[in-house]
Backbone as CSV, one residue per row, in Angstrom:
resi,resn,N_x,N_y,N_z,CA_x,CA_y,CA_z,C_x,C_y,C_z
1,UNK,15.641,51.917,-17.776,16.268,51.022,-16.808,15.400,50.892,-15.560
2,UNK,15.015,52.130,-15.258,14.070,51.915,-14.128,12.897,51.317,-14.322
3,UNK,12.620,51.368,-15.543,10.875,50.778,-15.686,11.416,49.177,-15.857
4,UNK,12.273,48.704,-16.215,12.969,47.183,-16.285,13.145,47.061,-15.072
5,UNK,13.067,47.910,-14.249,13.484,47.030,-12.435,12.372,47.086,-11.622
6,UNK,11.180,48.263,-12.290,9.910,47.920,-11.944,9.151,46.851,-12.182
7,UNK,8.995,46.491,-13.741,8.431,45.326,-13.954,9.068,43.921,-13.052
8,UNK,10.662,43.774,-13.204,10.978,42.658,-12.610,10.785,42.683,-11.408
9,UNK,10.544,43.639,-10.284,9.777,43.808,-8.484,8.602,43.281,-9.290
10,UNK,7.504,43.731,-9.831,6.183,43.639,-9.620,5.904,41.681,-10.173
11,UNK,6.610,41.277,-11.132,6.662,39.575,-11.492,7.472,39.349,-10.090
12,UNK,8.840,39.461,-9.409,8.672,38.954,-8.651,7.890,38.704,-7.409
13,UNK,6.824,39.589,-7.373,6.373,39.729,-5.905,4.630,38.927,-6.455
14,UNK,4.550,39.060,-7.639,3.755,38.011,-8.108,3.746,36.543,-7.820
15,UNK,4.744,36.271,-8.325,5.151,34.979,-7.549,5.109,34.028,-6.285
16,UNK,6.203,35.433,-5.888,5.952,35.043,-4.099,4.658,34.969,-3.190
17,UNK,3.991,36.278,-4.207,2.247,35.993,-3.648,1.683,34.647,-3.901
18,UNK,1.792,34.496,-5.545,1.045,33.485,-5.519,1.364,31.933,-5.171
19,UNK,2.218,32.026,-4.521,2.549,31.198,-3.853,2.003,30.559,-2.553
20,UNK,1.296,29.004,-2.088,0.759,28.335,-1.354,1.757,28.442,-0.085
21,UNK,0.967,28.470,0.979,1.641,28.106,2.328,2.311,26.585,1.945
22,UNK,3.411,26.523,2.530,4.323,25.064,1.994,3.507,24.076,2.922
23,UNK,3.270,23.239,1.939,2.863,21.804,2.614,3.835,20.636,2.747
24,UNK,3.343,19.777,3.773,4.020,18.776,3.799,3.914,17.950,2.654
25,UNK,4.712,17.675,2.112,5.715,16.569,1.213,5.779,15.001,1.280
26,UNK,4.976,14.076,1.444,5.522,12.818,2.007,6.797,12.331,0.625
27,UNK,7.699,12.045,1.631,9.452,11.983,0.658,9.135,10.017,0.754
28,UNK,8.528,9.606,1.678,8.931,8.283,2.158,8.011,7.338,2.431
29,UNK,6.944,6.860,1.457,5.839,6.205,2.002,6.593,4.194,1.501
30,UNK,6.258,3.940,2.447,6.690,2.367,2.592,5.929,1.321,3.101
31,UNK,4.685,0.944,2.762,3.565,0.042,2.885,3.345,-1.164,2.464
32,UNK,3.739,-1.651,1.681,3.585,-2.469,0.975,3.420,-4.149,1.253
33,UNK,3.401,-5.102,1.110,3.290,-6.320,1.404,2.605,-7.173,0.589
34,UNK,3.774,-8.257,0.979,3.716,-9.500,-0.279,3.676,-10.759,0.238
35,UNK,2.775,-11.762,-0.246,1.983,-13.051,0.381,2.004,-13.838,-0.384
36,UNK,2.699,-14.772,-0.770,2.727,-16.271,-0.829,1.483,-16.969,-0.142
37,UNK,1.023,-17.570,-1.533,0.199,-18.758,-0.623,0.088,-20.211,-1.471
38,UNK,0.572,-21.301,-0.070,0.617,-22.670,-0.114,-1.114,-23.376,0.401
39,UNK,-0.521,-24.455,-0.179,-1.694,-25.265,0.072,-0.729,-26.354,1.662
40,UNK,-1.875,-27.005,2.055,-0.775,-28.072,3.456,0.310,-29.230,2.493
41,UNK,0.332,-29.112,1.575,1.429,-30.262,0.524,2.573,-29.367,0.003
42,UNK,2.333,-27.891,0.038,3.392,-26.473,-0.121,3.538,-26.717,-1.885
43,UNK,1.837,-27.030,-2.049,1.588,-26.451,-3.582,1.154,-24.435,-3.659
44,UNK,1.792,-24.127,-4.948,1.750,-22.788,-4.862,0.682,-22.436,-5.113
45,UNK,-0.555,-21.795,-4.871,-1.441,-21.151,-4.927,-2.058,-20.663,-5.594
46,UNK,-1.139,-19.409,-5.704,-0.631,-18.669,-6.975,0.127,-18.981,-8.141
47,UNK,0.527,-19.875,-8.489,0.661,-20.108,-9.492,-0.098,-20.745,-10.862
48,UNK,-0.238,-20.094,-11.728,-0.944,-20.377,-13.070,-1.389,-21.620,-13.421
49,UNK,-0.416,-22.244,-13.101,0.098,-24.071,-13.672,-0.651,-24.581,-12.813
50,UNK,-0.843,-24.588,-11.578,-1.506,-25.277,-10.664,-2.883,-25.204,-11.044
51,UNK,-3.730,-26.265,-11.228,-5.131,-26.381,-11.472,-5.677,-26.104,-10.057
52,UNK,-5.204,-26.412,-9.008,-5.913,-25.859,-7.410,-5.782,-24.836,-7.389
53,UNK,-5.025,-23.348,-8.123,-4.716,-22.105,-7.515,-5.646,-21.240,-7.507
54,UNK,-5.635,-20.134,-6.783,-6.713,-18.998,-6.645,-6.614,-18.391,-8.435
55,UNK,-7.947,-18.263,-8.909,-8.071,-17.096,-9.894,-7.577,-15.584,-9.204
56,UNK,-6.731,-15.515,-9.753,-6.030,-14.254,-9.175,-6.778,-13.056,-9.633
57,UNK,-7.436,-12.976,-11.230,-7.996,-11.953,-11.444,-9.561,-11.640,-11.139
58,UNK,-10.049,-12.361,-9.971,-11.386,-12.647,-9.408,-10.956,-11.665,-7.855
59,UNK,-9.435,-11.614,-7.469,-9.278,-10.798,-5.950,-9.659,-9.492,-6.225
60,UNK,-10.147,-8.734,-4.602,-10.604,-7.791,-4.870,-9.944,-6.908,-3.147
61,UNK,-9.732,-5.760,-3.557,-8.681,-5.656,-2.035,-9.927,-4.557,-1.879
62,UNK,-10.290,-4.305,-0.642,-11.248,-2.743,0.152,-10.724,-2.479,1.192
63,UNK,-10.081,-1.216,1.425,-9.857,-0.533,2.331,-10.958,-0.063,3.140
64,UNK,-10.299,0.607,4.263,-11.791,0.982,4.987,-11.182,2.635,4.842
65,UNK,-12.470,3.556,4.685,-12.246,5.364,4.801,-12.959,5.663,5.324
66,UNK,-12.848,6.298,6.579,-13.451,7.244,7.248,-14.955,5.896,7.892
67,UNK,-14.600,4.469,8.121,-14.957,3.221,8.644,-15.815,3.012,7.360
68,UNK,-15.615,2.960,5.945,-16.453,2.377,4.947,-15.692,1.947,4.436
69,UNK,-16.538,0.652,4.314,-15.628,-0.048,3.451,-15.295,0.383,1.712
70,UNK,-14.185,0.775,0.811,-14.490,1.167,-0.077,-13.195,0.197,-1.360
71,UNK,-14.320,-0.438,-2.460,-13.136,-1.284,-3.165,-12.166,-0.309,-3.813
72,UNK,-11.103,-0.947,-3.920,-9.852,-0.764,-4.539,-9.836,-0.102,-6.550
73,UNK,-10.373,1.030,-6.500,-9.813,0.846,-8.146,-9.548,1.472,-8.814
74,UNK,-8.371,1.975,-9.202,-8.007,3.726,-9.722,-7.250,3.058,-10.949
75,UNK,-8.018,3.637,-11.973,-8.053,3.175,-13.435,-6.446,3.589,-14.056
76,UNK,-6.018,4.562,-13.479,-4.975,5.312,-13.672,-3.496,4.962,-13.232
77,UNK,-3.943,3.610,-12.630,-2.624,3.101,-11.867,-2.119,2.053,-12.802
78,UNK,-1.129,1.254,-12.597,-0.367,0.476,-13.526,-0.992,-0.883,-12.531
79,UNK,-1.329,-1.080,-11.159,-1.844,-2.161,-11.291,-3.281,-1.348,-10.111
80,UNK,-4.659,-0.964,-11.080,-5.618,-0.865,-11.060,-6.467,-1.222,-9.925
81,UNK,-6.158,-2.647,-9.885,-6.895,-3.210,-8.087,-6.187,-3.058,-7.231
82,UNK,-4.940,-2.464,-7.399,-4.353,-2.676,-5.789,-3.159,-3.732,-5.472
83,UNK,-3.450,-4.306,-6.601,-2.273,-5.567,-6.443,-1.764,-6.090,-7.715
84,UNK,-0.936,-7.288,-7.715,-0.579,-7.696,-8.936,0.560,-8.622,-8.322
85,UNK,0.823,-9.905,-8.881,0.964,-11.504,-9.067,2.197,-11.318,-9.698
86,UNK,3.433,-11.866,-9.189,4.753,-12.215,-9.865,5.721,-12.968,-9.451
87,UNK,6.459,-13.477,-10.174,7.589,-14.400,-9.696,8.963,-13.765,-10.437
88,UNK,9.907,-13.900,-9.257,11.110,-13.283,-9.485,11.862,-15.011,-10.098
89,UNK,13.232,-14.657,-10.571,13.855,-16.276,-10.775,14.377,-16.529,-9.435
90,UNK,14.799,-15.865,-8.691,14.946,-16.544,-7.146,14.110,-16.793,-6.253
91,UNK,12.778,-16.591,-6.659,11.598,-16.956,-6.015,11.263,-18.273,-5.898
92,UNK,10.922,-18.816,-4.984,10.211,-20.320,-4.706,8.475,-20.454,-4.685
93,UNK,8.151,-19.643,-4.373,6.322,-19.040,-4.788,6.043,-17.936,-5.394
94,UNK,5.002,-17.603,-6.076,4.660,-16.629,-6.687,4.473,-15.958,-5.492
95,UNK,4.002,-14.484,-5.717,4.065,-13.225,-4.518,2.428,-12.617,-5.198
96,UNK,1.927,-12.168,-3.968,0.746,-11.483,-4.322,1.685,-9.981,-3.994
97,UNK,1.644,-8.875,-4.727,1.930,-7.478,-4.201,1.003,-6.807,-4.165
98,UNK,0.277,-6.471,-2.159,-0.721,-5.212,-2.127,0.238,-4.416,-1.455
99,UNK,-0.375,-2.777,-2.296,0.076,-1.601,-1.699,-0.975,-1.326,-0.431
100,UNK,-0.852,-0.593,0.662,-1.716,-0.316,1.779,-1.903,1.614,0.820
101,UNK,-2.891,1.603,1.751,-3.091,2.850,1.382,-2.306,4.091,1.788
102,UNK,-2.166,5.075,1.326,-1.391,5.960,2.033,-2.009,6.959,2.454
103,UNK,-2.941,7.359,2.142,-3.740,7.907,2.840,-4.288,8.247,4.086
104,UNK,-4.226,9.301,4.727,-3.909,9.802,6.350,-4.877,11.157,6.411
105,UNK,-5.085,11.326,7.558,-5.222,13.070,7.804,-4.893,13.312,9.055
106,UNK,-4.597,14.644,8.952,-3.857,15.030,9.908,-4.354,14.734,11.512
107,UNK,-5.258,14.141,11.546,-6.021,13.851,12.326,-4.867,12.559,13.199
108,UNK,-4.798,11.716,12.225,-3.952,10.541,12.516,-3.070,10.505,13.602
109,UNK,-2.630,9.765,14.694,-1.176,10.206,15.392,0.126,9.558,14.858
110,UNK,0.575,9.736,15.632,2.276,9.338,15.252,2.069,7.477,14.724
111,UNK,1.272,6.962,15.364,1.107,5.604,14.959,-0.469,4.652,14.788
112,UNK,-0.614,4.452,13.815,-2.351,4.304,13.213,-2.175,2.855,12.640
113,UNK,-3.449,2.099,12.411,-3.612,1.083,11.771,-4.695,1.133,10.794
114,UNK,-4.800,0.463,9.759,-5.306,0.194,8.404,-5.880,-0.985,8.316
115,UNK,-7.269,-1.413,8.213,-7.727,-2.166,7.751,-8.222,-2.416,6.603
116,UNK,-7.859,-3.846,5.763,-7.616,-4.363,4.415,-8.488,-5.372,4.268
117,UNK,-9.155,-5.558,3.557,-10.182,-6.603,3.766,-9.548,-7.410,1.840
118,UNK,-9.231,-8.235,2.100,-8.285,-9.391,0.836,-9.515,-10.410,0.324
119,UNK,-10.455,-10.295,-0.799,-11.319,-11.356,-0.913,-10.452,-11.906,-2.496
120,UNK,-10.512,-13.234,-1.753,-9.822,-14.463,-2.577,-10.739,-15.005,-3.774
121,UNK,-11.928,-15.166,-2.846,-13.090,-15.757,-3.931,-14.132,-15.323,-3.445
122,UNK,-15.240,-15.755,-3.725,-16.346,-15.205,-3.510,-17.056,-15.500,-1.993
123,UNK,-16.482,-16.727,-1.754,-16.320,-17.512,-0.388,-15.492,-17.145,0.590
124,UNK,-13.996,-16.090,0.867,-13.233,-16.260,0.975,-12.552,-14.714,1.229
125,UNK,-12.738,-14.610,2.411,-12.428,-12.586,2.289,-11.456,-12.770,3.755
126,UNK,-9.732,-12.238,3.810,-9.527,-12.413,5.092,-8.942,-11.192,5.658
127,UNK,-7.914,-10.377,6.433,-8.367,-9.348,6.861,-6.809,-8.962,6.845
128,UNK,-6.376,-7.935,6.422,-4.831,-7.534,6.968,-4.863,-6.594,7.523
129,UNK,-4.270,-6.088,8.601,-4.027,-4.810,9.676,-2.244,-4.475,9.801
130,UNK,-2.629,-3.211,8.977,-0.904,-2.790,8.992,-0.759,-1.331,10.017
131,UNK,0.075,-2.029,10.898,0.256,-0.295,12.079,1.157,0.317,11.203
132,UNK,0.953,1.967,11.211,1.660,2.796,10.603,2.469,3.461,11.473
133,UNK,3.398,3.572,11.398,4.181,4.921,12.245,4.078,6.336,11.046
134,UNK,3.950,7.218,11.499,3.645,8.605,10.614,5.030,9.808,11.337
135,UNK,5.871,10.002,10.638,6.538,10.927,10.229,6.333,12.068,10.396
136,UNK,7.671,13.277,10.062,7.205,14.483,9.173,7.581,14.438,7.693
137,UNK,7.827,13.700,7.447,7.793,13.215,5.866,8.181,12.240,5.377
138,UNK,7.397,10.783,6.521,7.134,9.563,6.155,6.203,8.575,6.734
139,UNK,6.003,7.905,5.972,4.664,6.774,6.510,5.733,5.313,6.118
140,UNK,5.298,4.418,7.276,6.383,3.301,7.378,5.557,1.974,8.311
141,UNK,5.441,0.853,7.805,5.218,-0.176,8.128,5.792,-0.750,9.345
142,UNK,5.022,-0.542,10.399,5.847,-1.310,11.892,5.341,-2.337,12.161
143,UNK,4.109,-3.203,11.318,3.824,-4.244,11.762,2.762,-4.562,10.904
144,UNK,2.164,-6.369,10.640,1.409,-6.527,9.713,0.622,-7.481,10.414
145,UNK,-0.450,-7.493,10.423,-1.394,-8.668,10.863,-2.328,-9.289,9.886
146,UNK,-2.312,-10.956,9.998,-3.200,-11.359,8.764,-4.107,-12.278,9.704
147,UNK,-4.908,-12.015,9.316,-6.422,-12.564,10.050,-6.248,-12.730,11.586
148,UNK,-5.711,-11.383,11.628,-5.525,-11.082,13.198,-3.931,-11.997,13.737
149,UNK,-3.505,-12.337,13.199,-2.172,-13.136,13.921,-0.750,-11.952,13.082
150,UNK,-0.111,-11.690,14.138,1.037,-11.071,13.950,2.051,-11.701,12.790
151,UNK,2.148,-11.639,11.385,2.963,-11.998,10.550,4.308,-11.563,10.204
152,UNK,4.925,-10.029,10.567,5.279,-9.507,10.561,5.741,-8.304,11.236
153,UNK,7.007,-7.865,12.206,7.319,-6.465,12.981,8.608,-6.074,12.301
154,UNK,8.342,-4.749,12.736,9.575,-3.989,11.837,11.173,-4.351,12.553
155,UNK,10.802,-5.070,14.036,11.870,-5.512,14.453,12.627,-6.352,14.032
156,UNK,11.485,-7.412,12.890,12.110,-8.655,11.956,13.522,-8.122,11.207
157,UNK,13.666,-6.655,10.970,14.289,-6.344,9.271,14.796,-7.295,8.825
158,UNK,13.641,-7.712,8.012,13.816,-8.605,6.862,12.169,-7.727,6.005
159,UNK,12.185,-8.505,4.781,11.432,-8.132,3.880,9.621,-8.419,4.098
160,UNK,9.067,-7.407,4.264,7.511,-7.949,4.785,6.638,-8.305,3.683
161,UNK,7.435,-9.888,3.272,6.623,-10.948,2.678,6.606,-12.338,3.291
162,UNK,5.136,-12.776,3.586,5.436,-13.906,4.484,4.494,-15.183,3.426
163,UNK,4.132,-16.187,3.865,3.513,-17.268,3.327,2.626,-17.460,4.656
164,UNK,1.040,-18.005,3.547,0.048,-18.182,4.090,-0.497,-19.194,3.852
165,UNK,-0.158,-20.378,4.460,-0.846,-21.723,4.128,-2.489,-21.809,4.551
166,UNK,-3.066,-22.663,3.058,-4.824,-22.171,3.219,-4.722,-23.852,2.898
């Protein structure tokens, strides 16, 4: 009996050793943003059918890390570049969906911005800036800028998808 209450001290204290100082957790990352784009006649862009629309599978999204610019592409994700093209049935335009990065270090303060560099075509690269507010176990969208003009504040609450007439 005693050697059964030895072994179970010595596994538990195994454990507890090998156990990491607790890290932070992000429970709540919320980045995201979705773009409609019209032509000046409020032809869809994005859409397939349209012979004027962007080749969607020609976009290419680059974040900036540590100020380099670096493209978008983790083979392992369900949408690979960073984004991905859809229409809901209550939708009136197709939606571009980019995720922002989530990526931080502790370095960061309570509120940071992200630069996104969006190339359409080969001609055609324009710029999104999303301020972050940072948490203790969340990252959250307070504001979106597209080629420098304010599109979006978290004061809107409404959904941060806007339309971008090109």
């Amino acid at each position: 009996m005693k050697k059964n209450f030895i072994i179970q001290l010595i596994l538990f204290m195994v454990i507890v050793l090998s156990c990491d100082k607790e890290e932070d957790i992000m429970l709540d990352v919320d980045l995201g943003v979705g773009i409609s784009y019209i032509d000046g006649l409020g032809q869809d862009l994005l859409d397939p059918n349209n012979p004027n629309s962007y080749d969607t599978d020609q976009f290419k999204i680059y974040h900036y890390k540590n100020g380099e610019k670096v493209l978008f592409q983790m083979a392992n994700l369900d949408n690979p570049k960073g984004y991905f093209v859809f229409k809901e049935a209550n939708m009136e335009y197709y939606r571009l969906a980019i995720s922002e990065p989530n990526s931080y270090t502790e370095e960061e303060s309570e509120e940071y911005e992200t630069l996104t560099l969006l190339e359409l075509s080969s001609t055609e690269t324009d710029t999104i800036n999303i301020v972050i507010r940072k948490g203790n176990n969340f990252l959250e969208t307070r504001k979106v800028y597209y080629n420098n003009i304010l599109v979006w504040a978290w004061e809107d609450a409404k959904a941060r998808n806007f339309i971008i007439e090109k």
